[in-house]
C-alpha atoms as a printed R data frame, in Angstrom:
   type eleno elety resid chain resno       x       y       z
1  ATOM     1    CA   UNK     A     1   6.985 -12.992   5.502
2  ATOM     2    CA   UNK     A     2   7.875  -9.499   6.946
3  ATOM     3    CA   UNK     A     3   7.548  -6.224   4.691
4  ATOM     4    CA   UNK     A     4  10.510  -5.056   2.557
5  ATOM     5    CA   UNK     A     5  11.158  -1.734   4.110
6  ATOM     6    CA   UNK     A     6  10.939   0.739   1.686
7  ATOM     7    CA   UNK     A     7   8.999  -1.199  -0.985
8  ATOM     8    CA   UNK     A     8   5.569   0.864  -0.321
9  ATOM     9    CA   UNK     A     9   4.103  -0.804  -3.545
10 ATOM    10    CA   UNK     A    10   0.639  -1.614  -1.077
11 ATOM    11    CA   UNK     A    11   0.881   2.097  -0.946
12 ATOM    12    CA   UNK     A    12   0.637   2.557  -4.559
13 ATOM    13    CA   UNK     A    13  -1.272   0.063  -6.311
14 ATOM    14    CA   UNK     A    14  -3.998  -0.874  -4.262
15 ATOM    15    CA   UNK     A    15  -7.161   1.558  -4.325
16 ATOM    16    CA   UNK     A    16  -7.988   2.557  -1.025
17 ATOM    17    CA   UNK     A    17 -11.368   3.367   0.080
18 ATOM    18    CA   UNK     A    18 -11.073   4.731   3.707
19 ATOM    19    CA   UNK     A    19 -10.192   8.409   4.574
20 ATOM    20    CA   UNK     A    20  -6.330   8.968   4.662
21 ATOM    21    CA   UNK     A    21  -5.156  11.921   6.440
22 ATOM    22    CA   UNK     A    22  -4.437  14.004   3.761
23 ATOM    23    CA   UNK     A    23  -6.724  11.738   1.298
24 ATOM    24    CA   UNK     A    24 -10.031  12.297   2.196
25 ATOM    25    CA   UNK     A    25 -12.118  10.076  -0.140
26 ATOM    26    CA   UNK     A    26  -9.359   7.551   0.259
27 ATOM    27    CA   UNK     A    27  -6.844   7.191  -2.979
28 ATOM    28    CA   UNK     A    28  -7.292   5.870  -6.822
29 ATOM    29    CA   UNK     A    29  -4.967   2.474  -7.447
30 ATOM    30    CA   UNK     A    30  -1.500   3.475  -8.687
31 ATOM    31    CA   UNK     A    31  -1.497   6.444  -7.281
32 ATOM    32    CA   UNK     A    32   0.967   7.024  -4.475
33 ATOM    33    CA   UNK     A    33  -0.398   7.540  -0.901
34 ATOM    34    CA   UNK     A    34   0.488  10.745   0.376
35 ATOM    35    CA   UNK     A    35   1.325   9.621   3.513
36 ATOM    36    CA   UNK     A    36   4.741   7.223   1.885
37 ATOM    37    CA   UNK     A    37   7.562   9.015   2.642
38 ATOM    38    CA   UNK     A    38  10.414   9.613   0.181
39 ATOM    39    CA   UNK     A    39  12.146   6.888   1.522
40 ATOM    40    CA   UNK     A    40   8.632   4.562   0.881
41 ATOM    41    CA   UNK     A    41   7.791   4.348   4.600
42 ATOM    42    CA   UNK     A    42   4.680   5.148   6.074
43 ATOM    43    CA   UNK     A    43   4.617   8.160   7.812
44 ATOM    44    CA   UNK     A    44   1.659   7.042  10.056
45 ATOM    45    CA   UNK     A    45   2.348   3.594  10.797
46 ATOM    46    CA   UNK     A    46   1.273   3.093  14.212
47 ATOM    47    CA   UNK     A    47  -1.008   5.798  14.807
48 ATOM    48    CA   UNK     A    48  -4.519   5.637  15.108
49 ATOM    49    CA   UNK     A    49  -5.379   7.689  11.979
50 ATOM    50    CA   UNK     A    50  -3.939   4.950   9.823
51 ATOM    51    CA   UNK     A    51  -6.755   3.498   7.665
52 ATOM    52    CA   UNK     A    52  -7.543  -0.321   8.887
53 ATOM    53    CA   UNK     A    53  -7.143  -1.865   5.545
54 ATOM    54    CA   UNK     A    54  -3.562  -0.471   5.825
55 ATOM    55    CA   UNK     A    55  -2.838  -2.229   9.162
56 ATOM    56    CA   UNK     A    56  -4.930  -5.368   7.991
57 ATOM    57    CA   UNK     A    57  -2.632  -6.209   5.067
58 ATOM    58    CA   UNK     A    58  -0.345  -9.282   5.269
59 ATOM    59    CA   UNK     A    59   2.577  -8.960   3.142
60 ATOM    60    CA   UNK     A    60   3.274 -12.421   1.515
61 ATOM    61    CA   UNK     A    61   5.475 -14.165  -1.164
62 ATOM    62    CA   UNK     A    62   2.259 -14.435  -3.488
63 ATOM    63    CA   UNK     A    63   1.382 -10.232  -3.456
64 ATOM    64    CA   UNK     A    64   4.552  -9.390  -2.633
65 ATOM    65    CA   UNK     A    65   7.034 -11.590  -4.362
66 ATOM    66    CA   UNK     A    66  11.006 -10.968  -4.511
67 ATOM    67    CA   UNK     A    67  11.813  -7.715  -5.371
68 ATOM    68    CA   UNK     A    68   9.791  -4.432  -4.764
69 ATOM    69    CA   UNK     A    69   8.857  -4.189  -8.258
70 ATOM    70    CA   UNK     A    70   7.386  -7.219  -8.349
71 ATOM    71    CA   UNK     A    71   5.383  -6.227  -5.649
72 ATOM    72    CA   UNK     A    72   3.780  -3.806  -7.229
73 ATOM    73    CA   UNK     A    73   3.444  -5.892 -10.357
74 ATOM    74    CA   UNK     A    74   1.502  -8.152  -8.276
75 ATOM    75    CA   UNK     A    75  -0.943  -5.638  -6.414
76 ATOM    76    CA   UNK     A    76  -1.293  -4.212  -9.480
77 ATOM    77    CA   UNK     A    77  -2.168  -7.043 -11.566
78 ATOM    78    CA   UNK     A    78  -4.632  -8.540  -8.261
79 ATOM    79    CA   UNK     A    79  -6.312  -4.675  -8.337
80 ATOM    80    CA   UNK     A    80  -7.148  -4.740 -11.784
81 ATOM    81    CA   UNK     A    81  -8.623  -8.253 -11.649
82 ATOM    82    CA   UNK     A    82 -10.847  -7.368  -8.498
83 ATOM    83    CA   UNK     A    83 -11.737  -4.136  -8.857
């Protein structure tokens, strides 16, 4: 499965732990990573700075599901049972 452009929900739900640029300690779940763009794309894709739990998640039809918003059901619901 490839990535919905513009869904950006694993920019949003997950917590992230890793520096961001721009989040130093990383970001809280459901909060939106200042690096997504207004249009939900990631303004540092492919540079270096990008955290590698970013570039190590593989969107598929069981996080991801259908639609955006069930995307970010999903994360959501997998963040809250692991963390």
């Amino acid at each position: 499965m490839d990535c919905r452009l513009g869904c950006g929900a694993c920019c949003i739900a997950p917590s992230i732990t890793s520096p961001i640029p721009g989040m130093p300690n990383g970001k809280p779940a459901g909060v939106r990573c200042v690096q997504l763009n207004d249009d939900n794309l990631c303004k540092i894709f492919d540079q270096p700075e990008r955290p590698d739990v970013c570039g190590a998640f593989v969107p598929c039809e069981d996080v991801c599901g259908d639609t955006n918003e069930q995307a970010l059901i999903l994360i959501t619901e997998l963040e809250q049972s692991t963390g």
